[in-house]
N, C-alpha and C positions, 0 to 999 in steps of 0.2 A: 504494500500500500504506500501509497506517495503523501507524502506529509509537506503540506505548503504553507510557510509563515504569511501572515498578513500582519503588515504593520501600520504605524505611520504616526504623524507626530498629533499632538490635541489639537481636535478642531479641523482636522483634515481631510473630513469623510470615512476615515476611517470604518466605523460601524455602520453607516449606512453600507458600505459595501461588502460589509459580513453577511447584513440583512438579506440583500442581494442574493449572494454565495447561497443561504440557506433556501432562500424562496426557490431556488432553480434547481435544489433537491440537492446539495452537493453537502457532508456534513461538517458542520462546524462547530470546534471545542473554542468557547468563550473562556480567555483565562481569568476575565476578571469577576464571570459567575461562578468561577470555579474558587476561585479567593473569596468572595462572600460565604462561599457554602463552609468552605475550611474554617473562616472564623465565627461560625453560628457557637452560641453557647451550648457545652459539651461537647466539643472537637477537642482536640490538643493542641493543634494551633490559636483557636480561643483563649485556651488556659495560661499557654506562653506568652501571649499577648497581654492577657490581663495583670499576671507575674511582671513582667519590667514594665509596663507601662501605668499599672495602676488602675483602681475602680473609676476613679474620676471620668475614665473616656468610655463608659457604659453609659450607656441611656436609661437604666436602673439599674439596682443590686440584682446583681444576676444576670441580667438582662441582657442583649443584644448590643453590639460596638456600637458606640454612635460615631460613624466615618469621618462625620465633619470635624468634633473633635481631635480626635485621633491625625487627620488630616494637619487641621492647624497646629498640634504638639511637633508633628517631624516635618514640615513642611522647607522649614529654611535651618536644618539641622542634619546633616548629612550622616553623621553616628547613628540619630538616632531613625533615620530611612534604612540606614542599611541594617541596623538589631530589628528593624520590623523584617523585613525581607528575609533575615535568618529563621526568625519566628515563624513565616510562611512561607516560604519557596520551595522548601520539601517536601509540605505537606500538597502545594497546590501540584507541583510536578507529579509528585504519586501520582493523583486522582487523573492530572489529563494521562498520564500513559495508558491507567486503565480503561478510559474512554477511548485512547485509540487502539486496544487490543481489542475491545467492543466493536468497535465499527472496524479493525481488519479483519474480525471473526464472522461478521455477517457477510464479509465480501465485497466492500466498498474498495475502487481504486484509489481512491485518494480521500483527505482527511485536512481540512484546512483547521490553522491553532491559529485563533484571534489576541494577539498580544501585544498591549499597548507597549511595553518596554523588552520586545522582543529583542534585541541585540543589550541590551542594558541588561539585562538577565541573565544571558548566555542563552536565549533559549532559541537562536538561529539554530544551532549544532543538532537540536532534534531534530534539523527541515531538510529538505532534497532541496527545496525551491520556498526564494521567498518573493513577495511582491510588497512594495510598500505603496500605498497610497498617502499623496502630498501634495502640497500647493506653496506660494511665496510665504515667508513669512509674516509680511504684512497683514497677507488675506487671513491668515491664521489668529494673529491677535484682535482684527474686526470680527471675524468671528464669533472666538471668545468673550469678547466683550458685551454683543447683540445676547448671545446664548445664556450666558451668564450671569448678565449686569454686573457685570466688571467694570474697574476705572481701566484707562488703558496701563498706569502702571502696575495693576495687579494681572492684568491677561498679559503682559508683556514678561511678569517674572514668571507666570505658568508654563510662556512659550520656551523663555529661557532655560527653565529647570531640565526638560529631555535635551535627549542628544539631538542636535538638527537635522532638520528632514532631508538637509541636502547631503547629510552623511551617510544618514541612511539607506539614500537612493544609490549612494557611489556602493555601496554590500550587497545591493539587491541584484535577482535575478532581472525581475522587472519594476518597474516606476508607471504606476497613473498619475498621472498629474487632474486635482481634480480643480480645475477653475472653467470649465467650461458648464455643462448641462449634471444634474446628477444622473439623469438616465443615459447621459452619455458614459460617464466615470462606472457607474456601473455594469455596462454594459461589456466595458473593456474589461474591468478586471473580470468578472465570468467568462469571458471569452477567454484570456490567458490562462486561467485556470484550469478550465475544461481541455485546453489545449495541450497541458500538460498530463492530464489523467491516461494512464497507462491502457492500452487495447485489455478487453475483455478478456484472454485468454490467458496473458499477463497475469491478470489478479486470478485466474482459476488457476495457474501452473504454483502461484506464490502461496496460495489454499493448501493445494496439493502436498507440496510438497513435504511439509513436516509429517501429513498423514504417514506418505509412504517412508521417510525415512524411520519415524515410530516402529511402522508395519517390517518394515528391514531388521530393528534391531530390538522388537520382539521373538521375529523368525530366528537369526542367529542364535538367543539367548535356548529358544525352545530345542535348537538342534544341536546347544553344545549340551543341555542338559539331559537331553535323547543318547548324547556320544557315549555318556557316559555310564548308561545302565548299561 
């Protein structure tokens, strides 16, 4: 199965172009509904979270993160982004892998991972192919700001905080560039996408295969154990 990053900086279409992906049938691991579910209370990433960070950034005793908090505590403090990240990244990694052994096991060619901080993460090195979806920077912080109700110096340090999108395009397999139409941007990255999904026979030989090698080194084991009576 082909595993394709989708990236891109905030405010860049990003997610609309997942929507995309999903509507045209093609499946896509959201990493950051997959980090909400991790920090639900009673995860272990919950738990670690609440440990360094404290009760203060729950929405009640017990209760459920409140993100915005949490958000404004590591926002402009780099130590304590990256002690969040250690508290989650393992656990969210798990979960997507399992989701894409799920959708290799049903037989999908390909499997797109929705990751806002995909190279920021490492998490290119899970991808065959990545695509990031981007626009100027400017367009990015009007954006943010209409989306938002941002001042322009707070959409301007959000745009600042990731890595640039014109860095990210120089990593990438492919680059949409979304300033034109959204049914245009969208249009394009599902067509790259699809264009990369592997022939039908492909994903039935890559199925296959572990059956038969199983089926090989059951047979051996049954016929050294036959050798020997």
């Amino acid at each position: 199965m082909l595993i394709v990053g989708l990236t891109g900086g905030i405010a860049t279409g990003k997610s609309t172009a997942s929507r995309a992906l999903q509507a045209s049938g093609i499946p896509v691991i959201d990493a950051d509904v997959v980090a909400h579910q991790v920090m639900q209370p009673g995860e272990a990433s919950y738990n670690m979270v609440v440990k360094h960070f404290g009760a203060s950034i729950l929405q009640s005793p017990s209760g459920p993160i409140d993100r915005a908090k949490l958000g404004a505590v590591i926002f402009n403090d780099t130590e304590k982004r990256e002690l969040l990240n250690r508290c989650t990244h393992p656990f969210v990694r798990r979960r997507i892998l399992w989701q894409l052994f799920s959708y290799y096991a049903r037989g999908h060619g390909v499997c797109v991972l929705d990751v806002p901080l995909l190279y920021e993460a490492g998490m290119h090195r899970m991808c065959a192919r990545v695509v990031v979806v981007g626009c100027e920077r400017e367009v990015q912080v009007e954006r943010l700001m209409a989306r938002n109700g941002l001042s322009r110096e707070e959409a301007v340090a959000r745009v600042d905080a990731q890595m640039p999108v014109e860095e990210k395009a120089k990593r990438a397999d492919a680059v949409v560039w979304n300033e034109g139409s959204v049914e245009d941007m969208q249009e394009e990255v599902c067509r790259k996408v699809r264009a990369w999904r592997p022939a039908p026979w492909r994903v039935a030989g890559a199925l296959l295969a572990p059956v038969i090698g199983l089926g090989a080194l059951c047979a051996w084991a049954v016929a050294k154990v036959l050798g020997r009576m």
